[in-house]
Each structure stands twice: as structure tokens, then as C-alpha cells.
N, C-alpha and C positions, 0 to 999 in steps of 0.2 A: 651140327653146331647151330645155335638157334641166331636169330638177325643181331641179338644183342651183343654175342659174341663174339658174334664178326663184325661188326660197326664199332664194339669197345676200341678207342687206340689205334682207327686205322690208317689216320693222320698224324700218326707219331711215331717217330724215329725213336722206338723203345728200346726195352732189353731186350725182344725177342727179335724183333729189327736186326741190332747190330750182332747179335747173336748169330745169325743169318747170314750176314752178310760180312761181317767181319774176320778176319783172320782170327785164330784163336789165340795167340798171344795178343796180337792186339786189342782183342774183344778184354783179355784179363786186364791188361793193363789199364785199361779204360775205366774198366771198374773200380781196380785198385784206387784211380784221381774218384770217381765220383762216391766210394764209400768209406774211405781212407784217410783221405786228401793227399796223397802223395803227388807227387810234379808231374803234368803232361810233357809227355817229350814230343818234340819236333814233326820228328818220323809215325807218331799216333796219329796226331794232327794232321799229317797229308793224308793219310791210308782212310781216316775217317771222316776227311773230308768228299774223297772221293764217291766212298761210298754213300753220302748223305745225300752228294748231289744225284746220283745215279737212282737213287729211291727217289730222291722227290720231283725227276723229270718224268719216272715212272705211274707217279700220280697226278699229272699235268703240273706240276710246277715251272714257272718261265723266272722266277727271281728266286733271291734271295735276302733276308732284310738281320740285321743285329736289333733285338726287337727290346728293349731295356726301357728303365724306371724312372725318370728324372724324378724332380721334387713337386712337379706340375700335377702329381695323383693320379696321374694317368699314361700310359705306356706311350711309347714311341718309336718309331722304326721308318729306315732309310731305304728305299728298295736298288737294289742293284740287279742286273739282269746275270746272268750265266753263260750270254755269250762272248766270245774272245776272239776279235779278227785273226784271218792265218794272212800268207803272204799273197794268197791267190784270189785277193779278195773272198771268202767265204768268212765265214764262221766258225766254231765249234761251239761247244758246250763244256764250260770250264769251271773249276772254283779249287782254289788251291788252300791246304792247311794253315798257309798265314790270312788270306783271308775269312775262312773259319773262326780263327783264334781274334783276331784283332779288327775291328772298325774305325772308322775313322767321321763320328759326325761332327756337325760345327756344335761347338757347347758355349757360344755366346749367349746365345740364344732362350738358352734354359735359365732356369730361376739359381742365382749363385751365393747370392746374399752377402755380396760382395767378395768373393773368395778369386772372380773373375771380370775383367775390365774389358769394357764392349769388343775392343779392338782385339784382346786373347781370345780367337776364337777355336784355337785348336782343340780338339778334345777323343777319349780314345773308349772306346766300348770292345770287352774283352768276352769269350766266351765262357760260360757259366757249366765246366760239363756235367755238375749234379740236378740239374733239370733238363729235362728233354725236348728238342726240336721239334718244333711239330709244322701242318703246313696249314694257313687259312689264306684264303682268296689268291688259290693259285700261286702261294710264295710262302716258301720255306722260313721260317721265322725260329731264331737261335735265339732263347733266353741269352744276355749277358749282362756285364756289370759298367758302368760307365762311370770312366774319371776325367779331370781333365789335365792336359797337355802337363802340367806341372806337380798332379798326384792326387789334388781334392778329391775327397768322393764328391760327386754329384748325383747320384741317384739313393732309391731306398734300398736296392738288391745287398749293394756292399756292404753296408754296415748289419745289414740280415745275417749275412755269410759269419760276418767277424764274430757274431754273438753268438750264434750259430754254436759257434767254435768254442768260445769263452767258457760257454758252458758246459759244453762236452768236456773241456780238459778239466772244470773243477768238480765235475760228476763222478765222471771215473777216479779224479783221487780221493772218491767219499765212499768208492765201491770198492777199489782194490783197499780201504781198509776196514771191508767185510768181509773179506778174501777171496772176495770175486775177481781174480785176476786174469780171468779168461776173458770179460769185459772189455772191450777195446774202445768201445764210442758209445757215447748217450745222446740222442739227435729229439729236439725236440717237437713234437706233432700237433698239428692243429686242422679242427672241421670249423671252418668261418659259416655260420647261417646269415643268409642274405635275404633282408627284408627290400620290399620294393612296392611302388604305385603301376597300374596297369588305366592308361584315359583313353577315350581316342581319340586318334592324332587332329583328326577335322579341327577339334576342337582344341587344343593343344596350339595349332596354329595361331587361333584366334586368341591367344594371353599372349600379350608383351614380356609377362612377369616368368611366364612359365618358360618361354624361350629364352631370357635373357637370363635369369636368377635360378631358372629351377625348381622355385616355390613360386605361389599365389601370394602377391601384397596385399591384396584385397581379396574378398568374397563374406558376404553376411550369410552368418547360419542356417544352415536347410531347413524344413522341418524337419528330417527324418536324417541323421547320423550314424552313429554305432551302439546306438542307446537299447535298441532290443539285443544286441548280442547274437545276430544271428546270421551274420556274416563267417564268424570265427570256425573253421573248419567244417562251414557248411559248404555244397554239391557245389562242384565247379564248373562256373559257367562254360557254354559251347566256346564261343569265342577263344575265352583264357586256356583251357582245353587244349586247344588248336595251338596256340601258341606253346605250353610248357611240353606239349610234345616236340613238337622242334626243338625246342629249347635241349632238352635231352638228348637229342639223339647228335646234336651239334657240339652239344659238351662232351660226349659218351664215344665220339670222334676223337676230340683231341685228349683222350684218356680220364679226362674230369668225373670224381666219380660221384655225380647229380644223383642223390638218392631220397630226397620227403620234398613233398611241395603241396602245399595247400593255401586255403585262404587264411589272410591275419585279420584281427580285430577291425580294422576300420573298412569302409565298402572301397574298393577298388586297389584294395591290398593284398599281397602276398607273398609266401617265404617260400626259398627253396635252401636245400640243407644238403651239405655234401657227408661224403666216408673220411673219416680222418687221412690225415698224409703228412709228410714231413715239410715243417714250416713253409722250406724255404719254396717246393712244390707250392704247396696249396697257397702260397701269395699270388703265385705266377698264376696259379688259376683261376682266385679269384677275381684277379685281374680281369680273364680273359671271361669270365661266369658275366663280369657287369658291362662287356664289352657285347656278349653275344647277346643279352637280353638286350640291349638297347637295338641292336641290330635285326635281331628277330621279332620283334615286336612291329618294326614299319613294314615288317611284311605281311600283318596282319593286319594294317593299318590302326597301328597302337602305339603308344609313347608308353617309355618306358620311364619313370621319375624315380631319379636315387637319391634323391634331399632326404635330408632326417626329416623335417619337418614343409613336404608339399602344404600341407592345408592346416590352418588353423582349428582349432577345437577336436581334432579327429587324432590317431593314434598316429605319432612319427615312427619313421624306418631308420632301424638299428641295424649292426650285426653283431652277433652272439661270438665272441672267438674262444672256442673249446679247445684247450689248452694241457698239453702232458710232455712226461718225459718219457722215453723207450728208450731199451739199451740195444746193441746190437746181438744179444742172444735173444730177444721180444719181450723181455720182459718189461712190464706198466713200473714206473719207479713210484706211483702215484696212486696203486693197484692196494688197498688198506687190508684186505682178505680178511677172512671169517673175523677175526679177533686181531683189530687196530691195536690195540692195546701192549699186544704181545711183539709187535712187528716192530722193533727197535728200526729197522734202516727208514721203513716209511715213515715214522714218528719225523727221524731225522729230516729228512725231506722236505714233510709238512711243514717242521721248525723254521727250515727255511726259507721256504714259500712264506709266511706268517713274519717272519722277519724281515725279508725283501719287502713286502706291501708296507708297513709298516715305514720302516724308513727312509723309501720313495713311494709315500702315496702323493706327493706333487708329478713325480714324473709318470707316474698312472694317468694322472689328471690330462697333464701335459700331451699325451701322446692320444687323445681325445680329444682336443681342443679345436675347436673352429668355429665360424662365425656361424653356421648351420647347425653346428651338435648343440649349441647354448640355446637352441628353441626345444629342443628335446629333452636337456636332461632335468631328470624333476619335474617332468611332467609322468602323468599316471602311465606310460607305456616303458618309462625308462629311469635308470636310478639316480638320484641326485650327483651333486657334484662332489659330494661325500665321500672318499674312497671307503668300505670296509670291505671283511671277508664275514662269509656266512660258513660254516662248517656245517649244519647240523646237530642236531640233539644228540645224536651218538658222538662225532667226533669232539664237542664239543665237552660233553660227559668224562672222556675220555680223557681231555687236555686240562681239563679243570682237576683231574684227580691228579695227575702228573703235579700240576702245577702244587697243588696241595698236600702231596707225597701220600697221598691215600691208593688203596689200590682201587682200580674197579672193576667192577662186574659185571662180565655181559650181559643184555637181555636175551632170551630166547626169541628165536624166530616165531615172528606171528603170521596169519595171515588176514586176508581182508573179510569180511562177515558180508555178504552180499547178501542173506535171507532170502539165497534161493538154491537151491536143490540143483536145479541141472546145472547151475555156471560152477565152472572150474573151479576149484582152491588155488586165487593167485596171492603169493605170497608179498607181504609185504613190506616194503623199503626202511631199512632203520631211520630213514629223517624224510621231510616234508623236503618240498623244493620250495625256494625264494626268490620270487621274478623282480623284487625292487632292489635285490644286493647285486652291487658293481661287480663285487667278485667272489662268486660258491660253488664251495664243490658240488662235484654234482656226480658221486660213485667211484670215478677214477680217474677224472681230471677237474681244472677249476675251468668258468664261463666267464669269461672276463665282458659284462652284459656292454659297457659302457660306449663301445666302438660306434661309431655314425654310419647308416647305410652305404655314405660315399666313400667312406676310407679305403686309403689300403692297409692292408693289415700287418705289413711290412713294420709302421712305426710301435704300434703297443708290442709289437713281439718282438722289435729288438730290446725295447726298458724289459721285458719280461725277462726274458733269455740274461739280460746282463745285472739287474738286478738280486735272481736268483743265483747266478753265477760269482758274484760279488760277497753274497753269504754265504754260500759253498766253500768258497775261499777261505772265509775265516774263520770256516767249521774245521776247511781242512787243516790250517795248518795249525788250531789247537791239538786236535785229535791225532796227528802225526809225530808231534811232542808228549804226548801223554805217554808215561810209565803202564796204565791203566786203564785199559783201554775203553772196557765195560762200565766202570766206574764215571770216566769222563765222558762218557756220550752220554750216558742217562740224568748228568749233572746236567750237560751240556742243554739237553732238550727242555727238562727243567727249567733251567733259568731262563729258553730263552721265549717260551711260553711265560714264563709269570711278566718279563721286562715287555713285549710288544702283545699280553693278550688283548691292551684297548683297542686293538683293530679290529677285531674277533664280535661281529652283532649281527641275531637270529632274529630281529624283530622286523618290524615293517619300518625300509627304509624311508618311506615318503610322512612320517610323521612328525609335528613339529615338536616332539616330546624329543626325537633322536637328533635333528640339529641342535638343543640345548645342550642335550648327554652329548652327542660328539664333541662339542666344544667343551665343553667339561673334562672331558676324555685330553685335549689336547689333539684333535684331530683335525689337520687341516680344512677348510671350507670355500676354494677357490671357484667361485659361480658362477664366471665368464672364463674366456678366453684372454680376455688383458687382466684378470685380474693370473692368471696360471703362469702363461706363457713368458715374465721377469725370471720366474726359477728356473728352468732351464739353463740360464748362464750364472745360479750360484755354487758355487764355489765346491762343497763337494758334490756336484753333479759331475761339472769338470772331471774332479781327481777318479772319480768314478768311469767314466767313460774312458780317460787316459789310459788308467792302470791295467785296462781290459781290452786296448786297443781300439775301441767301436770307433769313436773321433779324436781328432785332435781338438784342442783347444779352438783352433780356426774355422771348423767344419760346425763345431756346436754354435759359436756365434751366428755361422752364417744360416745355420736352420732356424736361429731363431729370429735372423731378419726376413726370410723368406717365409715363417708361419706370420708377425707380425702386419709386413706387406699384405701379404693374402689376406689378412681380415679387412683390413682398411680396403682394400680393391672391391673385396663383395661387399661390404654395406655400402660403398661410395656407387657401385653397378645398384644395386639397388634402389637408392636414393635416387637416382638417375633416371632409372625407368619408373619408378612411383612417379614424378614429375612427370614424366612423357606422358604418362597413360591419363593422368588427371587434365591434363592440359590440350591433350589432341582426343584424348576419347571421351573421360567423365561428363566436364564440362558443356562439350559442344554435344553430345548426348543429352544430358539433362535440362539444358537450353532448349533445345529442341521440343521434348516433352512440356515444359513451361508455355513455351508459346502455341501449341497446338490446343494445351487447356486453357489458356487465356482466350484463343479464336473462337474455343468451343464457347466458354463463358460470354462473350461478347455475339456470340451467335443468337447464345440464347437471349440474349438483353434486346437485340435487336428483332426477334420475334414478339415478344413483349417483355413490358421492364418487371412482371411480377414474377417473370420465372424465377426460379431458385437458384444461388450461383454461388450456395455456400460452399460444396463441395469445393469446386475449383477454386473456390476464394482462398479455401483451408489448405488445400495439398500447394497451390500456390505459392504460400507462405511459407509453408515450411521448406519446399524445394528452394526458394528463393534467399531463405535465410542458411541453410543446410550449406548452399551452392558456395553465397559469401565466406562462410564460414570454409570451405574446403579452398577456396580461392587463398585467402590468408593466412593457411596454415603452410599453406604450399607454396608461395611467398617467403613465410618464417625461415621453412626447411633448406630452401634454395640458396638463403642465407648462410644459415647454420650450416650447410655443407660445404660453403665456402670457404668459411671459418676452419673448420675442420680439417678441411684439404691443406690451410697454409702453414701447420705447425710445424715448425723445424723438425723434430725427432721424432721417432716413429711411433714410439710408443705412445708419446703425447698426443699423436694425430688417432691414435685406436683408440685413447681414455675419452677424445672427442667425440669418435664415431658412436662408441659405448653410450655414453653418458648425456649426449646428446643429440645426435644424430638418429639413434634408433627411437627415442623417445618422439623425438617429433615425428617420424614414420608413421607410428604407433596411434600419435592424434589424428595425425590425416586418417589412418585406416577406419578407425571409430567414428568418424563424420560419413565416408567414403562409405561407408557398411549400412548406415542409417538412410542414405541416399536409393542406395540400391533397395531397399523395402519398397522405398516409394516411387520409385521412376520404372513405367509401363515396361513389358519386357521388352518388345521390340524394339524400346528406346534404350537401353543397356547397350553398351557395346560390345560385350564381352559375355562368355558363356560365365552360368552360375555355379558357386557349389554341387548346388543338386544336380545341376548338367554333369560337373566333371564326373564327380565321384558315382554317379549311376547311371553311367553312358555304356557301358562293356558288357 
């Protein structure tokens, strides 16, 4: 067996694990809860708690932690140990099926968005058993789902699971009326690509901005950026080397299945790209993919940056969420085969899909929203704030004929003309690919591009899951009332391509010919984060989420005071350290250099008065006029942030931050950048552009 395939998984409490170790009824019934969903009972839960703990003492573990999702974007977990006094003063080594099943953390604490009053601080994390245990830093870590004391969901797992589900029930009543009735579950699957910055940490240290915000407020343009293009999956460096091995074999541990990694467009960028897996899996891992880079990198003495947009002018970090439906007999429901055309269920599907985007491209928007994805999108690495779909030239051909009642044609397969003899005949793709569309297929599932490097990926993939699952709905229960059955799906798909083809564009998303046709189209255009984040709480979003179970009315409210808060908290951090840095570092830096050229100019006056004292007369000036000028802006700001902070309602304090607040940022940085040209290196406080982005 080679190292890979014994390091695959072997921090995880898998199938082959419980398999192993499990009794065989209980190894079934186990299965039955995690591919079924049928009810864990009692008696599982002890038998399987036993055994988890006996594995994971067997691989040095000393705790155990309920390791779940709050609203905070980032995981969390409690540690409790394994031991249990006996009477004779000792110890053993315990952990019993109710605590398995049930946690108990304090959920004050977490972001509630008003759903919880400081003093309620009860709250309950339950175990998750269709993802798997696994163990990191010596303690057993049990994916679960966390509500609190009175029922709220508080985290992103739950409302995962619910959609999860939504969809699956209105999948299969779209397949048992193809007479697939052997089909029991449709689970939806997703490969998240994770883009990321690699600096070193020395330097790293020395930003305010980069410690505190995660991006750079300042830094003026390098000479040398990503303008040659010759970073993009060029020879990777020894250092980065060093590190994406570990990286692998860390993920490859806890079953993550880490498979492309190269460099991205900007210098000190790059992706790593997983095997597809089922949703609610590959959330948990990627989870755990941006935990272990940040971790494995200070072992390289490297910072790991997951901001959409680390550095100005250079390519921000995305992730790619590839996106499909699978049934439980394997088959792709999103799989077009030779002749789309002929493939009435996948027509169906697509109609779907094409409908869903369509009448929630706000909640598309919405589920991409934050005060870091609004530096990104629409910039040349990423697609506007524009929802569309890209199909391609075939599928596209294809839908237009439908929709026209014509029939079409297929093309025959071609291949590519390399005009050379010995390379292979590789044959070629019915359509081009499109890196500026938010959402396109891409063979046999859709790239939904729009996601921000930091997300979790829990949020676009529950709108996705419930959105689709909502038009499945209404597909089903025409088609289940139809006399006719052939008749009505071919109508069906028909009309529902000619009513939502305006979402359907193959061109280049970043041109300002397709903002005037999108809005022509009637296509929303929501360009920040306060301008998105109002719909959320209207009206059929609500009835939408209700009728499918994802929230209650109460749960949607409070996600959208806790996305709002969160914006207003990072520009107000932000604002906060711009100030600090200009006022303890810029300043008394560039003071610094002024008066040493001043010594030096008075040096020379005092050796004789004909020496030349223009230079330092000239940079003088301008440092001196520069310096006022950042003094006063930063003054205005300190103001204005004030201002901003005191608006009663929340949203009013974001349209402030927005609208004001980042504008005056924006001046300081433009003074702040003009400064840094001219004040000596040494007198800089702070590493440069070129330092960060060409340190590795």
C-alpha cells in the first residue's frame, strides 16, 4: 500500500473505521441515520460512542470537543477531557452516548442578531452523524449543529442540513415521475476552490493593517505586479513547495481530498482545489482546508491571507463553488450526455436551475455579501455584482431552439488543429469557458465564481439548494396533475426558458455594454453589500425560506442584523487602524525624514551659502505639503467616523460607512501612497508592496 494510502483518512473516524470496530447491526443502523436520515437511537449513541473514544485514545487523543459553525465564519469548539473520577480517587477514560449526541456551549456569546439576550446564555450543539469525526491536535472533534436553549438556529451547519433535505424531497418527486422509482435521495455535491496569499510572516508582523483587517490600507504600486503574466501557473517556489506538501498530507489525514494546487495570477498567490463531496462534507472541510493553511504556513514562517482583496491593484482571492446534483444510484442529474437536446429530465433540471437564478439573483447576491467581497467584485479577477448564467454555445443553441419550438441539430464532434503531427488528437469541448460569469456551466455542474476567499460556503449553498428546490416544487406539482405527462414537461420547459432566458449571457461580464443590457434585461445590479443585504428580509424571501423550513421568520431577521453589524464592525476596524498607523507610524516617519533633509540642506548652507539646496528644498515641500494634507484628511475621517458610529439603526450606520466612511479612507490612502514614493526607505515604517508580494 503506498504512504498516500495509508495517511488517506487516518484521523478519521470513517466508514471503514466504524465498520471495524462497530457491531454490525449497529454499524447498519448508523448508516441507515447518515444516508437516509432516519432517527439515531439511544443505544447507537452509546455503542458508538464507545467505540470513538477507544479509537481516538488509540491515536493519542486526551479530549474531546462538539466542534460546530456559529455565524462568526469560523468554527468553534469546547474541549472537554475523557477523564471521569471513580471512587478511589483514580480516573478512567470515559465518554458516554449522551455526550456524543448533545453539547452544551455558552451561546451568549456568539453573534444572535438579536434572537438572544446577553443573560440567555444556554445553548445546545448536537451531533451531525453524516459527517465524520475526525481528530486534530490530540482531540477528537465531532462535526455538530448548534441552537440555542429555546430552538434558534445559531449556526450555518443547520440550515445546510435543512436544504440539504428540501431539495432532495423535491428531486426525487421530479424523478419518480420519470419512473425512477428506485431513486430514494438526490444529495447535493460541491469541490469549493480556495484561492489564497502566501507573505512572510517577519513581515506580516510589521502591518497594523494586515494584522488587524487582513488587507493592506496602504501600499503604492510596485514597479513590477502581475503585468508579465508570468506568475500564473509558473514552477513553484521551494518555500511554497514546502509548505503545499504539508498542506496535503494534513488534509489527506483528515480525509480532505486536496487534489490541484498551483500558482494564481497575482505574485504571492495561489489555489488549491479539492474532489467533489457532498455539500454538507466539503463545508466541514473547507472549513477545516482555511484553518490548516493558516496553521501550516507559521510553520514555514508564512502568513497565510484569505481576504478577497489583500492588496490593491493585484488579483483578489475567490472561491470557485462547483456545484451538482447526484442521486443515490450515482447518477450526475446535471450530466447533458452526448445529445442535451434529447435528454428531456436534464432539460428539466437545467429549467430549473435557470429559474431559481432568475428569481433569486438578489439572494445569489446576498449570500456573497461582505464588506471584503465588495473590493473584489468587478474587478478583472472576479464577476460583477451582476447575477447571470453562462450556458455555452451548445447549451445555449439548444435552449434557444426549445424556446423557439425549432428543432436542433447537433454539431459533430471536432477536434483541436495543433499543426503538429506527433501531439495527440485532443478532442474538443462544445463551448468555451467564461471566468467573468457569476454562474456557468462548466460540463456537468454550474461554478457559482462569486464566493469571497473567506466565506464559508455553507451560506451560497443553502440559497442554492433551496432556491432550486423551490422550483422543483412547482415543477412538481404541475407535472403530478398533468393528464399528460410528455406533453406537459416539454410545455413546461418551454415556457420556462422563453419567461427567465434574461438571465442566460455568454459575453464578457465586465463590460459596460452588459451593465446597460442587464438593466434593460430588468436584471438586478446590487454593488455593495448595503445596497443587497435590505432583501433578505423581503417578503417572498421570507415565504420562501418558511415553506422549505431553512428559517423562520425570526432566524432570517437575525442573520440579517448580524451580516449588517459585521460590515459596520470591519470598516469601523479599519478606519481605526488607518488612523493608528498614520498617526503613530506615517507621520512620525516622515517627520523624521523631513528634518534629516532639512540638517542635511542646512549642512550644506553652512559649508558655503552657494551650495545647491534645491533638491531638499523641492522634496521638502512636497513632504511637507503631502504630510498636512494627510494630517487633515485624517482629522475629516476621525470625524466622519464618528458620525457614522452614532446612527441609531443599523442600516443607516452601514449607508454611513459606505458612503462615507470608505470614501474618506480612500483620500487618506491616495495622499498616504504619494508619500510613500517620496520618503527614504528606511524612513517608511512599514514593509512595501514589493516587500510583501516578492518576499516567498
Amino acid at each position: 500500500m503506498s504512504r498516500i494510502s495509508e495517511l488517506f483518512g487516518s484521523a478519521v473516524f470513517n466508514d471503514d473505521v466504524m465498520k471495524d470496530r462497530l457491531p454490525n447491526n449497529i454499524y447498519k443502523s448508523l448508516r441507515r441515520t447518515m444516508h437516509r436520515g432516519t432517527v439515531l437511537e439511544p443505544e447507537v449513541a452509546d455503542v458508538v460512542a464507545n467505540a470513538m473514544k477507544d479509537w481516538a485514545i488509540q491515536k493519542g487523543a486526551t479530549h474531546y470537543t462538539h466542534w460546530f459553525q456559529p455565524m462568526t465564519g469560523i468554527t468553534a469548539e469546547k474541549h472537554d477531557s475523557f477523564i471521569s473520577p471513580t471512587s478511589d480517587g483514580k480516573v478512567v477514560m470515559d465518554f458516554s452516548g449522551k455526550e456524543l449526541v448533545k453539547g452544551e456551549p455558552d451561546a451568549s456569546s456568539f453573534p444572535s442578531g438579536g434572537l438572544r439576550a446577553t443573560f440567555e446564555a444556554r445553548g445546545y450543539t448536537a451531533w451531525d452523524p453524516t459527517s465524520y469525526a475526525f481528530i486534530k491536535d490530540n482531540t477528537l472533534c465531532i462535526p455538530t449543529a448548534f441552537c440555542s436553549y429555546s430552538g434558534e438556529v445559531l449556526d450555518k451547519k443547520t440550515p445546510l442540513l435543512r436544504s440539504m433535505e428540501a431539495l432532495n424531497v423535491q428531486a426525487v418527486r421530479i424523478l419518480h415521475l420519470f419512473g425512477k422509482t428506485d431513486i430514494h435521495r438526490v444529495i447535493t455535491t460541491v469541490g469549493p476552490e480556495q484561492e489564497y496569499f502566501l507573505i512572510d510572516q517577519a513581515l506580516y508582523r510589521k502591518r497594523k493593517d494586515l494584522i488587524f483587517c487582513g488587507r493592506t490600507l496602504l501600499g503604492a504600486k510596485p514597479p513590477k505586479g502581475q503585468e508579465m503574466e508570468d506568475h500564473y501557473f509558473g514552477s513553484i517556489r521551494p518555500r511554497v513547495s514546502a509548505f503545499m506538501k504539508e498542506l496535503d498530507d494534513e488534509l489527506w489525514k483528515l480525509g480532505i481530498l486536496a487534489k490541484t494546487e498551483h500558482n494564481e495570477v497575482a505574485p504571492g498567490q495561489h489555489e488549491l482545489a479539492p474532489i467533489f463531496t457532498t455539500t454538507n462534507i466539503a463545508t466541514d472541510h473547507n472549513q477545516l482546508t482555511m484553518e490548516m493553511m493558516k496553521t501550516i504556513a507559521n510553520r514555514h514562517g508564512l502568513t497565510c491571507l484569505l481576504h478577497e482583496k489583500p492588496f490593491a491593484g493585484v488579483n483578489g482571492s475567490g472561491k470557485h463553488n462547483n456545484w451538482s446534483m447526484t442521486t443515490d444510484r450515482g447518477g450526475n442529474l446535471l450530466e447533458p450526455g452526448d445529445s442535451p437536446q434529447d435528454n428531456a429530465q436534464f432539460l428539466l433540471f437545467l429549467a430549473a436551475i435557470i429559474k431559481a437564478v432568475d428569481e433569486y439573483q438578489d439572494l445569489l447576491r446576498i449570500s456573497v455579501a461582505s464588506a471584503a467581497n465588495d473590493h473584489r467584485l468587478g474587478a478583472n479577477e472576479a464577476p460583477p455584482a451582476i447575477v447571470s448564467i453562462f450556458l455555452g454555445e451548445e447549451l445555449t443553441a439548444v435552449t434557444d431552439a426549445l424556446a423557439s419550438g425549432e428543432i436542433y441539430v447537433s454539431k459533430d464532434k471536432v477536434h483541436m488543429e495543433t499543426g503538429v503531427r506527433t501531439l495527440a488528437r485532443v478532442p474538443k469541448d462544445t463551448t468555451d469557458r467564461n471566468r467573468t460569469s457569476p454562474f456557468a456551466f462548466t460540463g456537468n455542474k454550474f461554478e457559482f465564481r462569486m464566493l469571497g476567499s473567506a466565506f464559508s460556503i455553507s451560506g451560497p449553498n443553502i440559497i442554492l439548494n433551496t432556491i432550486v428546490a423551490e422550483a422543483l416544487r412547482q415543477f412538481a406539482d404541475l407535472l403530478e396533475g398533468s393528464d399528460d405527462f410528455n406533453t406537459s414537461l416539454m410545455e413546461l420547459i418551454r415556457d420556462t426558458i422563453v419567461k427567465h432566458k434574461r438571465i442566460i449571457f455568454n459575453g464578457n461580464n465586465y463590460s459596460e455594454e452588459w451593465v446597460k443590457e442587464a438593466e434593460s434585461r430588468g436584471l438586478s445590479n446590487l454593488k455593495s453589500t448595503v445596497d443587497a443585504l435590505p432583501h433578505f428580509i423581503d417578503e417572498k424571501n421570507i415565504l420562501l425560506f418558511a415553506r422549505h423550513e431553512i428559517f423562520t421568520k425570526a432566524e432570517i431577521h437575525s442573520r440579517y442584523e448580524i451580516l449588517l453589524e459585521g460590515y459596520c464592525k470591519t470598516i469601523a476596524i479599519e478606519a481605526q487602524t488607518l488612523l493608528e498607523m498614520i498617526r503613530q507610524e506615517i507621520i512620525p516617519g516622515v517627520c523624521a525624514y523631513q528634518k534629516d533633509l532639512a540638517t542635511t540642506a542646512s549642512l550644506k548652507q553652512s559649508i558655503s551659502s552657494s551650495m545647491d539646496c534645491s533638491l531638499e528644498t523641492k522634496l521638502l515641500g512636497s513632504l511637507s505639503s503631502l504630510s498636512a494634507c494627510l494630517y487633515k484628511n485624517a482629522e475629516a475621517l476621525d470625524i466622519i467616523l464618528s458620525q457614522a458610529k452614532s446612527q441609531n439603526e443599523l442600516l443607516e450606520q452601514a449607508q454611513a460607512y459606505r458612503t462615507e466612511v470608505i470614501p474618506a479612507m480612500q483620500e487618506i490612502r491616495i495622499v498616504a501612497d504619494q508619500l510613500e514614493t517620496l520618503t527614504g526607505k528606511s524612513y517608511w515604517p512599514f514593509p512595501t508592496y514589493g516587500d510583501l508580494l516578492f518576499s516567498v
